[in-house]
N, C-alpha and C positions, 0 to 999 in steps of 0.2 A: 796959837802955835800948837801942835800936835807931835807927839812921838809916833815914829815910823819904824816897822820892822818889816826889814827886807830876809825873806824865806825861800831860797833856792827850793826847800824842800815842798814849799805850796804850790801844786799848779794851778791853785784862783786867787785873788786878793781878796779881802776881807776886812768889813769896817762893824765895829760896834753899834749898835742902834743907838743907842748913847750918844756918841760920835754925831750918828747923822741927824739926829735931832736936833745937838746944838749947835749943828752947822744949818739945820733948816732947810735941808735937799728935800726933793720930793723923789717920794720911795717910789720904784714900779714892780708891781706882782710876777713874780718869777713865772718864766713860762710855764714849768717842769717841776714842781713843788720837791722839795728832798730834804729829808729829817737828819740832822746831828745828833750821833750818840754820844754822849756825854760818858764819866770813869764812873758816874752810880746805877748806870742802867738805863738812867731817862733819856728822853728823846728833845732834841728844841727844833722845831720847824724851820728850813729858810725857807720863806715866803715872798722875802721882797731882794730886791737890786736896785742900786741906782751909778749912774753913769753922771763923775763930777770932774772939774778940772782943780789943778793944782800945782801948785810953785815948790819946789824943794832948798833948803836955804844953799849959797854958795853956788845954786845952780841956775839958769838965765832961763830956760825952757821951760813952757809949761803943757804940764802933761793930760792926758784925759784920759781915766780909767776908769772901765765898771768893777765893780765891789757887790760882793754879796753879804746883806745885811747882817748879822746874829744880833738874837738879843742875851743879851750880859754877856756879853765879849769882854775877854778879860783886857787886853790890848784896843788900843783906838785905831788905829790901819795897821795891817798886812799886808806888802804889796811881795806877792808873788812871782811864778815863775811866768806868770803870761804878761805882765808887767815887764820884766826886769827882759827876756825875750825880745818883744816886741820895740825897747829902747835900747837896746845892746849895753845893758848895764853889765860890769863885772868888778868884781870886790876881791880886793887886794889884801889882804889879812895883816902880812908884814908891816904894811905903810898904814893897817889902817882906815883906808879909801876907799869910794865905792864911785868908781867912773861911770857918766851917764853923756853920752853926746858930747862929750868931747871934757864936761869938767867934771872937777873934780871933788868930791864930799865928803869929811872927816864923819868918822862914826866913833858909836862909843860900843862896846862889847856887852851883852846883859850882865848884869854881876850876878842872876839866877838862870837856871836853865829856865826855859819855860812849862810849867810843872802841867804834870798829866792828862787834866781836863782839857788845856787848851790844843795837847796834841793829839787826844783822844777827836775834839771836834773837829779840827782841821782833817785829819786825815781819814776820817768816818765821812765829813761831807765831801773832802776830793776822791774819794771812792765811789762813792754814791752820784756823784756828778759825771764821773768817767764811766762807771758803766751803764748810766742812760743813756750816755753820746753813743757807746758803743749797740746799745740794744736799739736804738734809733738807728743807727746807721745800717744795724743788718736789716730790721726790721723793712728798711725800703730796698733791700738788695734782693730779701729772700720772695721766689713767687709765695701766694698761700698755699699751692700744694705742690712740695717737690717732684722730679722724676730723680731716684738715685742713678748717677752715670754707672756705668762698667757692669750693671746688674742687671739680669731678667730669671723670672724664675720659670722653671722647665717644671713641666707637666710629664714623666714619663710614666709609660703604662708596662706590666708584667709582662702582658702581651698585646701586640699592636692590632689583634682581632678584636679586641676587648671591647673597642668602642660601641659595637654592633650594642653591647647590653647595659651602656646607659641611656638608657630612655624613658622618663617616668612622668607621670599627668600631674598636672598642677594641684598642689592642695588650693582650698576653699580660704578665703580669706574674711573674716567679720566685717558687716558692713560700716560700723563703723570706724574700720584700720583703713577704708580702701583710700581714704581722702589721703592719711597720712604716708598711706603704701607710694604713691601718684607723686606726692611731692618729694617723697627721698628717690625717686625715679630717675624723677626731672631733674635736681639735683646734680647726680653722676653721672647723667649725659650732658650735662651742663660744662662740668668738672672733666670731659671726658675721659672718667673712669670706666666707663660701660660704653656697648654701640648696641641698635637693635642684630638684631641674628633670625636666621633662619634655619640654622642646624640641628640635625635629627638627634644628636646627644643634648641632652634637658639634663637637669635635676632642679627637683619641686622648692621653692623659695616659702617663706612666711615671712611674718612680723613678731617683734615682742615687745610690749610698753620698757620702757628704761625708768631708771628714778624720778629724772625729770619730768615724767608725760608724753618723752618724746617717743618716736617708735624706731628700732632698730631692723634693719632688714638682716635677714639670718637666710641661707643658701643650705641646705641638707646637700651637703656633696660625701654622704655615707657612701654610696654605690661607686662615686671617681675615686674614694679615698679608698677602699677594697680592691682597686684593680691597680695601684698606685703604685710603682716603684719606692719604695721606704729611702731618703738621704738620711745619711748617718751623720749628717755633721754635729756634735757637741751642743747640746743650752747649758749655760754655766751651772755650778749646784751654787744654787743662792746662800746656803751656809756659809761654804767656804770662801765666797766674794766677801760676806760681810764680814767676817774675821780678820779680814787682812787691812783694816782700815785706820791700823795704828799708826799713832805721828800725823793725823789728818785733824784740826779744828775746826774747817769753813769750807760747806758743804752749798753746792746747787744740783737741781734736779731739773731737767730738760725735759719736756713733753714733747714727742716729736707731731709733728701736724697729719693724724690720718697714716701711721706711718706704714703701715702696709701696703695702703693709695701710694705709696710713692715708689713701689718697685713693679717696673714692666711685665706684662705676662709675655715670653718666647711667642714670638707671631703665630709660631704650627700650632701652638697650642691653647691660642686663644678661643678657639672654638669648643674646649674638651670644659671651659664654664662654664657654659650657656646655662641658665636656669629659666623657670616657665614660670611666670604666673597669670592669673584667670585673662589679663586684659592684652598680654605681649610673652616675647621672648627676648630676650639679653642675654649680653656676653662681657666678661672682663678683658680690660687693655691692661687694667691694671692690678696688682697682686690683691685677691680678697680674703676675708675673715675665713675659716673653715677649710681651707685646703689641709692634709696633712701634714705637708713640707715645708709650709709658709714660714712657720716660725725657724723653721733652720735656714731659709734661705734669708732670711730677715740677719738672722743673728750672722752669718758667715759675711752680709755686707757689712754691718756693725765691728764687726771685729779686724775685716779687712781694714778699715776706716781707721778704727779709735784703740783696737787694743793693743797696740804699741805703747802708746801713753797713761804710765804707770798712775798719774791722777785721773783716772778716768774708769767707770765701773759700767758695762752695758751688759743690761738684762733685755734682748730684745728691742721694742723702742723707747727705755726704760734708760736715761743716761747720767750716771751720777759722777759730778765732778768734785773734786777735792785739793784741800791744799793747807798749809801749816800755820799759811797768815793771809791777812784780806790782801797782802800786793802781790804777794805769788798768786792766790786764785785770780784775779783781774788780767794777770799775765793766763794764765790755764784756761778761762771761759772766753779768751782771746782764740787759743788755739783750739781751740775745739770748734770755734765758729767757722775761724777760717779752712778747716776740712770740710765741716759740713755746707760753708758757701761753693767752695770751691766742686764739691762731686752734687751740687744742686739738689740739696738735704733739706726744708723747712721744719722751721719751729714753732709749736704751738705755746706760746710767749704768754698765753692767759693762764694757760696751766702749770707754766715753769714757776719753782722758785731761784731766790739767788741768794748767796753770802747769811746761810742760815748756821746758827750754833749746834741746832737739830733741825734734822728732815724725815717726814716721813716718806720709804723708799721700800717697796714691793712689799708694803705690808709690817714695816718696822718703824720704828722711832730710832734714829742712828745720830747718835753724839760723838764727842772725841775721846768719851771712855769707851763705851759700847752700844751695843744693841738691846732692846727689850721690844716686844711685841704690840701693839697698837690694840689696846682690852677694847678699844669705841667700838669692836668690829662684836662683842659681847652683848651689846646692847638687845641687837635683832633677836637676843638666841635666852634673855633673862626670861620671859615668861614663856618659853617652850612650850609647845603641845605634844603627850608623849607620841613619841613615833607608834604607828601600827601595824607597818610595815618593813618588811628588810628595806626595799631601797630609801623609805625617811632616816631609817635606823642607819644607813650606810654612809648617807648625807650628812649627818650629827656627827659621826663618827671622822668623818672625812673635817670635819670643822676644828673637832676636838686636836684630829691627829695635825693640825697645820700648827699646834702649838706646843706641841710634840720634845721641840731643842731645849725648851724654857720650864718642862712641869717633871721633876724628880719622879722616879718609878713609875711614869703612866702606863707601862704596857701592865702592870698587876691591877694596875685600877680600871683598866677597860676590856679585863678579862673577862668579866662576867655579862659583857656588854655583846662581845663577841661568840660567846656562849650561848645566846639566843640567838645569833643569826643562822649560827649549824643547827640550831631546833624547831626553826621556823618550817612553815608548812610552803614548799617548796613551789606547790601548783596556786595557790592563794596568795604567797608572797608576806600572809599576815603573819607577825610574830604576839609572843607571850609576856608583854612589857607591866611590870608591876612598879609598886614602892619603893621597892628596892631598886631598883633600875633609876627609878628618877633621882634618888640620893646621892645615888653615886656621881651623877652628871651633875648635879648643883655643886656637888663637892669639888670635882674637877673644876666646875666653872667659876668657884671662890679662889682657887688655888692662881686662876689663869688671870683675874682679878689682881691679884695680889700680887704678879710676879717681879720682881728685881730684874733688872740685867744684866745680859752676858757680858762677859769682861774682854777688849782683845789680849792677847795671845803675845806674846813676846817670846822668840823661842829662844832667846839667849839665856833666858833665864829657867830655872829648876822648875818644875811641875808637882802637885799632888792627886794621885788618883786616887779614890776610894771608891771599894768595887764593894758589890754583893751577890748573895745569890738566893731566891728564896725556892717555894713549892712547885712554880711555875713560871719563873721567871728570873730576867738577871738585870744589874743593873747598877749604875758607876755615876760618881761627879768626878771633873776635872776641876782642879782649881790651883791657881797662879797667886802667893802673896795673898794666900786667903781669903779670895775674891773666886768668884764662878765663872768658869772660862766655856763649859758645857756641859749637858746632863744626856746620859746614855741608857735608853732600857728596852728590852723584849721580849717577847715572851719563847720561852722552852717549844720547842717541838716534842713529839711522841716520843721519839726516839729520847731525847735529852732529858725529857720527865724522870726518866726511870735511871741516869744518871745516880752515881755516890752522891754523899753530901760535898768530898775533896772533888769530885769532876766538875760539880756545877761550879763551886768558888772559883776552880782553875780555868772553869771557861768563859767567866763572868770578867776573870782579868784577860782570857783573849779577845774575846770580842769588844771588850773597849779599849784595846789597842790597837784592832783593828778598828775600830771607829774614828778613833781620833787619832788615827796615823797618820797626816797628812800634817796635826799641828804639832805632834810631841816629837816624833820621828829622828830627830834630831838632837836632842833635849833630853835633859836628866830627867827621870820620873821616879819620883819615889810612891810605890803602890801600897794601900793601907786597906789589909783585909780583915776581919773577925772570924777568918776560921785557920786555928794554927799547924792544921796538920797538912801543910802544900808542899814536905820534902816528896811526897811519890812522882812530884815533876819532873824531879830526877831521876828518881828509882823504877819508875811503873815502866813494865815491857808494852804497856798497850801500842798499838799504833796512831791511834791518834791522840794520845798525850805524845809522844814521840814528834808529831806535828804542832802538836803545839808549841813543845819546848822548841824547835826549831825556828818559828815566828818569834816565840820571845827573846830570842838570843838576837835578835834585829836591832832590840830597843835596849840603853842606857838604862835598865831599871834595877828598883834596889823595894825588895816587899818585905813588907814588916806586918807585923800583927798586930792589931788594934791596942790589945792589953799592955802588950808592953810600952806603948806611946802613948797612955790613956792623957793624958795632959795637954799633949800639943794636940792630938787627932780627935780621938776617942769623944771627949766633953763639947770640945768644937762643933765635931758631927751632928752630934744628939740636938748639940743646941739649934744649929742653923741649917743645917743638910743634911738631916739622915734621911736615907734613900731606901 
């Protein structure tokens, strides 16, 4: 005889391996393998099923159910919601009873709740079981490459003469790219992303090896992009996307399949693609890499689509889902399918993740405190060669500045970096890179190593700002509950060089109110300066302190001077942020 507990809340049944041993069933290999998380962290496998029959006492019928095995299940059956469903069971609390086909079975109530691991397991494996069913099921709805309905993107030109002067001769391709050129060809006529063409506007195509070995085809559309009507529509600022992901625990990221491939090129203007190389000519049906407009016409379907739905973040074909608990997300990566089944959207399912604590997402590590930068991307750049030129030099610099939100005062530390680019020899393009030059960058790159993360932003609550200003430069941390919410810095122009010592502090507190207007704006700020002479905010005739004080009368703030707060702010600073 075995104890039975019937779980409205299970949608699987479940038996102990214990259980099925001493009953002597034979186990069968689950089709679909899926791991239970446990309340320590660990993981246990279900592996096996098996399908047994069974008598319930007081009751005449007998039933046959599959169960999915556990091992060290704390209970010997769980007969669930697909059980209790499929026999029109219902239980009666009052009396007691738990009705099955017509009779009726006296139950007993648990005298404990059932404590945390066991519902930690159940509800981690019917998660994990529901949303296979469900990625199984789009997975045979979605084609492999979508067409997005309601979208084509338009090719317009400054002037409709213009076409006359795109016309250019094939570059040369290495002979050993030509095999791999041939088959990503074949490919996209395959996929009918491309058709051959015979039209008089070309632009010259190559190849470039990718990580893997593979080759990527790259389209020089410089000459179409120049005579290109510019769309203005909006790309999100990535900052302020991820700030706002407060209250969010369980996170999926979506790869969309080729997602550029998925939006039509306007028929007029499918000829204005063509690109040449040495063996043929082609043309895009479908939206390709390198257009100017692509990515905003990319992002205005994205947002037509998804950005109604406040758990839901798209950078692009970039799709980050969120939610507070794993049943809310199962409900949200429901809804976001059925838009993107519904306007014939594919997903590229190898490269998605799902129901993650952290994700990396356009270059971030993003949790349900904050954001911190992804240092792996450090690796490539630890033994550096110095730059010899501006454009190496521009390239480094362009590397350094992407981590820009996370490294306190960098515009003073990459001042002298910038200093050799204006003394570079301008026809040569070489610059004057010494030891000190490389110091500086390993220094930066220790720092970027090291960094903590940004904290989200809660605007209900009070802010602290601490601003500076030095020789050449200005520069502020925001922070929330003594936590870093953002780091602000840049460097002085000509003009503001030659600024007082009171102008630069006063403007070091506007422009990081203007910075971080978007999060404080609303919100108490209490500003913590170290220079105490800022009554001329009020007093000075200049005009543009006059402007200034105008902006600052926007904000709820309250500035204090470091010394006289040297306790809360002052010791704080030096020790963990000073900037």
């Amino acid at each position: 005889m075995l104890e039975v507990i019937f779980d409205s809340g299970s949608s699987n049944s479940f038996m102990s391996n214990k259980t099925a041993a001493d009953l002597g069933l034979n186990l069968k290999t689950v089709s679909q393998k899926s791991n239970l998380q446990v309340a320590n962290g660990t993981t246990v496998p279900i592996e096996h099923e098996v399908v047994c029959s069974f008598k319930l006492i007081d009751c005449v019928s007998v039933f046959e159910q599959k169960f999915f095995v556990v091992n060290n299940f704390i209970d010997e059956l769980i007969l669930g919601l697909d059980f209790m469903s499929k026999n029109n069971v219902s239980i009666h609390l009052r009396d007691r009873i738990v009705k099955i086909n017509g009779s009726s079975i006296k139950f007993s109530e648990l005298n404990n709740s059932p404590d945390d691991e066991l519902l930690n397991k159940v509800s981690c494996f019917q998660t994990e079981v529901q949303l296979n069913e469900m990625l199984d099921n789009f997975r045979h709805k979605m084609p492999f490459l979508g067409t997005i309905k309601n979208t084509v993107h338009k090719i317009t030109l400054r002037r409709p003469d213009s076409e006359v002067k795109m016309a250019s001769k094939p570059y040369q391709v290495p002979l050993g790219h030509l095999e791999g050129l041939n088959k990503i060809i074949k490919e996209l006529l395959e996929m009918k992303v491309m058709r051959p063409s015979n039209s008089p506007i070309c632009s010259p195509a190559f190849v470039v090896p990718k990580k893997n070995k593979q080759l990527r085809l790259v389209v020089d559309y410089r000459k179409l992009n120049s005579l290109t009507k510019p769309d203005r529509h909006p790309i999100p600022n990535l900052q302020e996307q991820l700030m706002c992901l407060r209250g969010f625990s369980v996170f999926s990221q979506l790869d969309l399949n080729s997602g550029y491939h998925q939006i039509l090129i306007a028929e007029e203007d499918v000829h204005k693609t063509l690109f040449v190389i040495p063996h043929g000519q082609f043309e895009y049906l479908k939206m390709p890499f390198g257009l100017s407009n692509a990515p905003r016409t990319f992002q205005r379907a994205m947002n037509r689509l998804l950005g109604h739905l406040r758990f839901v973040r798209v950078y692009l074909d970039d799709i980050l889902i969120m939610a507070e608990n794993d049943e809310i997300h199962l409900s949200n990566i429901k809804s976001v399918f059925d838009i993107l089944q519904e306007n014939g959207i594919s997903i590229n399912f190898a490269k998605s993740t799902f129901f993650k604590k952290e994700v990396d997402y356009l270059g971030m590590k993003i949790d349900a405190e904050g954001i911190r930068p992804i240092t792996e991307k450090l690796l490539k750049y630890e033994n550096f060669k110095s730059p010899r030129t501006s454009r190496q030099l521009q390239q480094l610099l362009g590397f350094i500045n992407w981590f820009r939100p996370f490294i306190r005062n960098l515009s003073d530390q990459v001042a002298g970096l910038y200093d050799i680019l204006k003394k570079g020899n301008k026809r040569s393009g070489c610059i004057n890179w010494t030891e000190k030059h490389t110091a500086i960058v390993k220094n930066i790159f220790c720092q970027i190593g090291k960094q903590q993360k940004l904290y989200y932003p809660d605007p209900n609550r009070p802010f602290s700002l601490y601003t500076d200003a030095f020789d050449i430069g200005l520069g502020s941390v925001l922070m929330q509950d003594e936590k870093p919410i953002g780091f602000f810095s840049r460097k002085l122009s000509e003009t503001q060089i030659r600024y007082t010592v009171s102008e630069k502090e006063a403007l070091a507190i506007i422009e990081s109110l203007k910075y971080f207007r978007n999060i404080i704006l609303c919100s108490q700020i209490t500003i913590f300066t170290d220079h105490s002479n800022l009554q001329f905010l009020t007093s000075s005739k200049l005009q543009r302190v006059q402007r200034w004080k105008i902006l600052m009368d926007e904000f709820d703030v309250d500035i204090r001077y470091l010394q006289a707060t040297k306790k809360e702010a002052a010791d704080f600073l030096s020790r963990n942020f000073r900037i």
